[in-house]
C-alpha positions in Angstrom: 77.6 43.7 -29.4 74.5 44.3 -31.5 70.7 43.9 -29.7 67.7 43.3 -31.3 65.0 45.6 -29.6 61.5 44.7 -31.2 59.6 48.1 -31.3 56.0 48.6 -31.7 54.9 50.3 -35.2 52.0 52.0 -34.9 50.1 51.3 -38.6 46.4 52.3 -39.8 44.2 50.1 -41.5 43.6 52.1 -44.3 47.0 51.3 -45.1 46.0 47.2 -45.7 42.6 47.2 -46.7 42.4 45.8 -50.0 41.0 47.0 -53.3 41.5 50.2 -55.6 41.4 53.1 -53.6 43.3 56.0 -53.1 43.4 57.6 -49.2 44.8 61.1 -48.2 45.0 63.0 -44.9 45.4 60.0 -42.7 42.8 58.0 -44.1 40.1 60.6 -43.8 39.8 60.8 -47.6 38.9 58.1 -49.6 38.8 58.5 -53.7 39.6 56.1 -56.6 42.3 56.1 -58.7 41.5 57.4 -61.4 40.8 61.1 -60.4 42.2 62.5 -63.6 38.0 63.1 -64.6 37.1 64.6 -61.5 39.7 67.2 -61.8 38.2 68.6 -65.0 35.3 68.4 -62.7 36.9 71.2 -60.9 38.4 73.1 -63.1 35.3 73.8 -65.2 33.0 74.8 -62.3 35.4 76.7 -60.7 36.3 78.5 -64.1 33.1 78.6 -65.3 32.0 80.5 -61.8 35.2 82.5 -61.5 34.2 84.3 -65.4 30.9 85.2 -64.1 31.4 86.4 -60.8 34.7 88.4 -62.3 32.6 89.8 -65.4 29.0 89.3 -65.5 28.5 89.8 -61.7 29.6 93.4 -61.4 27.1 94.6 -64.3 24.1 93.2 -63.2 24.7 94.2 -59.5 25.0 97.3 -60.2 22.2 97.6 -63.2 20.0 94.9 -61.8 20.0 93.6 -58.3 23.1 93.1 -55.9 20.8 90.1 -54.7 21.9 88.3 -58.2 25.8 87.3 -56.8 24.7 86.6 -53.8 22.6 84.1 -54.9 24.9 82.4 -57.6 27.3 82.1 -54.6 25.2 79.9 -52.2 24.0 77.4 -54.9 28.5 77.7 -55.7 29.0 76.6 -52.6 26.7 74.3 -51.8 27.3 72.7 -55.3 31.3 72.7 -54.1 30.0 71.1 -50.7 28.1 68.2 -52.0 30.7 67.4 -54.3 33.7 67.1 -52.3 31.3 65.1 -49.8 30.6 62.8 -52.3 33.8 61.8 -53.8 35.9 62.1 -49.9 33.0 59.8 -48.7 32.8 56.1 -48.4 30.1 55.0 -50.6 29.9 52.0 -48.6 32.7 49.9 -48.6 31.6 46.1 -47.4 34.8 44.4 -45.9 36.2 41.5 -47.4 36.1 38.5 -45.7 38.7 37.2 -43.2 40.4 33.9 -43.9 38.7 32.2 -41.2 35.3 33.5 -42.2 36.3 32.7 -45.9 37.0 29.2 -45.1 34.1 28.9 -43.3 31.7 29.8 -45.3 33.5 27.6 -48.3 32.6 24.6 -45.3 28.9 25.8 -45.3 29.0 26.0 -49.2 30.1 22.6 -50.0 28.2 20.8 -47.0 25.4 22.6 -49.0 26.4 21.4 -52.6 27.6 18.2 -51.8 30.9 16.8 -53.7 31.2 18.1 -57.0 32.0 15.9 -59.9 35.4 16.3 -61.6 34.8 18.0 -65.1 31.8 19.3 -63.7 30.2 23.1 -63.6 29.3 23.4 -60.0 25.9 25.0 -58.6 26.0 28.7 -58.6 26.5 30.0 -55.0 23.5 31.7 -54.1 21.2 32.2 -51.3 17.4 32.7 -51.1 16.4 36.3 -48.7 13.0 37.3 -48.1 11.9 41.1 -48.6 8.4 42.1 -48.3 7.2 38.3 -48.7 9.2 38.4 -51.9 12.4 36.1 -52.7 15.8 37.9 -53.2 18.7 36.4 -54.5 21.4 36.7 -52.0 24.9 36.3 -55.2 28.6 35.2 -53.3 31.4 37.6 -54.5 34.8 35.2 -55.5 37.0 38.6 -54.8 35.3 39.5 -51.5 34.7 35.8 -50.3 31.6 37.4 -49.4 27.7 36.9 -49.6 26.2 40.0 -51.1 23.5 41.8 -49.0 20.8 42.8 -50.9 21.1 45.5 -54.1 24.8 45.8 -53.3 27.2 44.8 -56.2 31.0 44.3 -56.8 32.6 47.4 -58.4 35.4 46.4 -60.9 36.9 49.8 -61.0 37.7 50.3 -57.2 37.4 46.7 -57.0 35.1 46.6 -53.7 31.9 45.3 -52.8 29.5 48.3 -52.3 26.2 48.2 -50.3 23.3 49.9 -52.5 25.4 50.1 -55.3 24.3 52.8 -57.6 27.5 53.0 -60.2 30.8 54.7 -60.5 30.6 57.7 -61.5 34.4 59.2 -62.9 33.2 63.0 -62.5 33.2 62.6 -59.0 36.3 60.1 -58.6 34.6 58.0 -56.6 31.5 55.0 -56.4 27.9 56.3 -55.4 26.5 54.0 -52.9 24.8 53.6 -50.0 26.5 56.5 -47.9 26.8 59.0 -50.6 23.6 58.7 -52.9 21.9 61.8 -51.2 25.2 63.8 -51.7 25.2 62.9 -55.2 21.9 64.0 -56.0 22.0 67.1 -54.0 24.9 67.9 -56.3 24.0 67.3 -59.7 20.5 69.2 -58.7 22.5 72.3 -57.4 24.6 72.1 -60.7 21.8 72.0 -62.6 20.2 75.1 -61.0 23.7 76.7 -60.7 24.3 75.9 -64.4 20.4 77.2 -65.6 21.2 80.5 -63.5 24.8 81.4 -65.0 23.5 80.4 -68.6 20.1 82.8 -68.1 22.4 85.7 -66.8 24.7 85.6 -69.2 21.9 85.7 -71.6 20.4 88.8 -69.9 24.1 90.6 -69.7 24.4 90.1 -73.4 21.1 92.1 -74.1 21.4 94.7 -71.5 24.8 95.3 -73.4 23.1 95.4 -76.8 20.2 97.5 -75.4 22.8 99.6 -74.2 25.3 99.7 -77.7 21.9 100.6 -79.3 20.9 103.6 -77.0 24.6 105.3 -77.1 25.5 103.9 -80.6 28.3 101.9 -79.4 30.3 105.1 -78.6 29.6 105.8 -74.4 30.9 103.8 -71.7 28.9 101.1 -70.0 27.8 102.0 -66.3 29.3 99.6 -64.0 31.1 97.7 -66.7 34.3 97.8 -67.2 34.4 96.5 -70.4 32.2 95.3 -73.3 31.1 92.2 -74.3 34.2 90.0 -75.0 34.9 86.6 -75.6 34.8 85.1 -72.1 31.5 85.7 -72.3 30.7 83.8 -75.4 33.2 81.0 -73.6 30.8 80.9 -70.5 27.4 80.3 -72.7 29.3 77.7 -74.6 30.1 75.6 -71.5 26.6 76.4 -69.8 24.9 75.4 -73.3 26.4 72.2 -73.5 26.5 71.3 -69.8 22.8 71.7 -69.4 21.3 69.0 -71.5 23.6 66.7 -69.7 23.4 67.4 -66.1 19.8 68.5 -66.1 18.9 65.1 -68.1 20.8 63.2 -65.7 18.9 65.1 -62.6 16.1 64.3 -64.1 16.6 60.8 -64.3 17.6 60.5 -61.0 14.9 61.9 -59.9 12.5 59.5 -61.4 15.3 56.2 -59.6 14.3 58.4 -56.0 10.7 58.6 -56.6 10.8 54.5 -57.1 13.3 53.6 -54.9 15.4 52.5 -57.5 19.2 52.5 -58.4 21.2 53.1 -61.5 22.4 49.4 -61.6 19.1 48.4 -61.1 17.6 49.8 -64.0 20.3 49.1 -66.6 20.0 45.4 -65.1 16.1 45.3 -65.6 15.9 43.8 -62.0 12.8 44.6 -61.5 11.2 45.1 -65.1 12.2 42.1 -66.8 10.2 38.8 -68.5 9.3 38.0 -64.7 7.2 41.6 -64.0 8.9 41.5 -60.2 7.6 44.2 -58.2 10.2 46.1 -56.8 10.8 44.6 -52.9 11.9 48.0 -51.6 9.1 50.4 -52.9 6.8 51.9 -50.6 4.3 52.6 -53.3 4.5 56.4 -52.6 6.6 58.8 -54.2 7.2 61.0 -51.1 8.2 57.8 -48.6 10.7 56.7 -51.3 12.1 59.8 -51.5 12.1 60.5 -47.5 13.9 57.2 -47.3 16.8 57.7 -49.9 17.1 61.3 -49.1 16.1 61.5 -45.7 16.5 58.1 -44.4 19.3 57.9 -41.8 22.8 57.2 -43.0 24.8 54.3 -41.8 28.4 54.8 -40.2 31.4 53.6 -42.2 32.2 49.6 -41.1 35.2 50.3 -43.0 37.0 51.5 -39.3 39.8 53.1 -41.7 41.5 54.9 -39.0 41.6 51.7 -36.7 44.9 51.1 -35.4 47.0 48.1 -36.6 50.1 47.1 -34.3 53.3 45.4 -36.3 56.3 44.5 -34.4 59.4 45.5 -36.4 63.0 44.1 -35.3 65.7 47.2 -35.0 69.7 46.2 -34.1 71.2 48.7 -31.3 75.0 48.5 -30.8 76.0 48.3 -27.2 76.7 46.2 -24.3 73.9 43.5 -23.3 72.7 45.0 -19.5 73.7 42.0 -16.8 72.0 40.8 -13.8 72.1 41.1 -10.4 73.9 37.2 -10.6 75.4 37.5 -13.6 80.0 37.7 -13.4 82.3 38.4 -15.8 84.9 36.0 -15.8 88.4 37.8 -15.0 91.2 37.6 -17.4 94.7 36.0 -16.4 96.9 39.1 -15.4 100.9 39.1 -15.6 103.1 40.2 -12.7 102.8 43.9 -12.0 99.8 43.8 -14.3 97.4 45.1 -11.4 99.4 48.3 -11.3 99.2 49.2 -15.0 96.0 48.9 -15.0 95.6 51.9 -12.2 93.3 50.0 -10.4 94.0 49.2 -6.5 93.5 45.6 -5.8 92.2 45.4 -2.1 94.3 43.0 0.1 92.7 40.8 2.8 94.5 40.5 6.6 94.4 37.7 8.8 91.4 39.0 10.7 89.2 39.8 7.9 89.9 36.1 6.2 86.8 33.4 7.2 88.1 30.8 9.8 88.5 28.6 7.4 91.3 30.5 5.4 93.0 32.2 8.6 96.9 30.8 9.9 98.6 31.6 13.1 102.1 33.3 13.0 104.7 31.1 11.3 102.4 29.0 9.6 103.0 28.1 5.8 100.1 28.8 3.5 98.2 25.5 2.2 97.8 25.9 -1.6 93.9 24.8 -2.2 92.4 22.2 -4.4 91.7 25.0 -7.3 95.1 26.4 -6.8 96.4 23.1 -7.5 94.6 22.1 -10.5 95.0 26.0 -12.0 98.8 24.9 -11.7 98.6 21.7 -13.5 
């Protein structure tokens, strides 16, 4: 007989939560999909790094200063550091609504709108906030079923409100918002100085190997080289030359969103430099508060809960007999003559004494068949 045992599965939330996110190591990752950008990421600081400490390193230690690699490893590192924060971070996920809150707030929406017209465009579904005695529109996300706090924004790539929305940015795999805006800019600013100090270097190893081709007329060795100028060299420029204009421009221009208080959406919106000439609400009017505040400010926890624990009962069959109890018979099966003694096992016999008084007969008495042995009969 087959049992169905219902057995408690023991499943995470990052497992349900909605949207266009990738999640590793038990939900303590969290990435976008499309990674495919962030990998090249990788590959090209980690090549571009692994040249110069393998070649250009080992010359100008030894002809220089050995305080050159070990400076071109900490701003490595921390470049590496702030990157994987930023794109294993959550930018600042805002939850989606549940369908009880969703339904409510469609309730509070149309007791607010009123009935509207077949054929119709209804009102937009906004609401009016207050910052710094200046009116903020408040916009309602149809994916999220969701009221927007202030400057966040609907991603369509990871498809996911995010609070302080900045943008997506595919070189790191991941949005910047809210929770990893600091880390974002400490890592293009640490690549920018990384990629200025390789690309100087490599400049100074080139002429320190010229100076020395010149003085030995390109036929002695090279101290503490163990070869000449080659082509990996000439690689590594290449990459630093290009790479410089854009990650110093775009350091630079996040510099200038920090020292306003500003964000990349922001700006390419004109939110606060359009027709209207809206001062910007979250400004402090000084440069170093706005940047204490995005850079300094305290950083909100994750509301996201993706390690929360989600309990789903799942029906599993089990073959076996169903356990009885304490009251429960088996009803016994009609056995032949001599059937007791094929079976092997003793059937118990009652005498006189032990029977109740009701069942007892003195000697030379005939047994009474009973009422049940009557109708089992017939």
């Amino acid at each position: 007989m087959s049992v169905m045992v219902a057995r408690k599965k023991v499943v995470r939330k990052w497992e349900k939560l909605p949207g266009r996110n990738t999640f590793c190591c038990d939900g303590r990752i969290m990435m976008a999909r499309q990674k495919g950008i962030f990998y090249l990421t990788l590959f090209l600081i980690l090549g571009t790094c692994a040249l110069f400490f393998a070649f250009e390193c080992r010359y100008l230690a030894v002809q220089l200063s050995p305080a050159i690699p070990v400076f071109a490893a900490v701003l490595f590192l921390f470049a590496m550091a702030t990157l994987l924060r930023t794109s294993f971070s959550d930018p600042g996920v805002i939850p989606r609504a549940l369908p009880d809150e969703a339904a409510f707030i469609e309730m509070e929406i149309e007791a607010t709108n009123g009935t509207v017209p077949q054929g119709q465009r209804p009102p937009p579904r906004i609401k009016n906030f207050q910052i710094n005695n200046q009116i903020v529109k408040l916009k309602y996300c149809y994916t999220c079923k969701i009221f927007r706090p202030p400057r966040a924004s609907h991603c369509s790539i990871c498809d996911n409100c995010v609070e302080r929305f900045d943008h997506h940015c595919p070189w790191v795999g991941n949005c910047v918002g809210k929770r990893n805006y600091r880390y974002f800019y400490l890592f293009i600013l640490s690549l920018s100085l990384l990629t200025i100090y390789i690309f100087t270097f490599n400049i100074v190893y080139v002429a320190l190997i010229g100076v020395v081709k010149v003085e030995t007329g390109g036929l002695g060795p090279l101290p503490g080289c163990s070869s000449s100028l080659t082509v990996l060299t000439v690689l590594e420029v290449l990459i630093c030359f290009f790479t410089l204009w854009s990650v110093v421009g775009l350091t630079g221009f996040h510099t200038f969103l920090v020292a306003l208080n500003q964000t990349t959406n922001e700006d390419i919106k004109g939110s606060w430099t359009g027709k209207n000439r809206v001062q910007n609400p979250y400004s402090h009017g000084n440069i170093v508060k706005n940047c204490c505040e995005v850079l300094c400010g305290p950083l909100p926890p994750s509301v996201l809960d993706r390690r929360g624990i989600l309990q789903q009962e799942e029906s599993t069959a089990q073959e076996g007999l169903c356990p009885r109890g304490p009251g429960t018979q088996e009803a016994p099966a009609t056995q032949g003559p001599g059937q007791a003694e094929e079976t092997g096992v003793p059937v118990p016999s009652l005498s006189d004494a032990e029977m109740p008084e009701e069942k007892q007969r003195t000697p030379g008495e005939l047994p009474v068949p009973s009422l049940d042995a009557g109708r089992a009969e017939h």
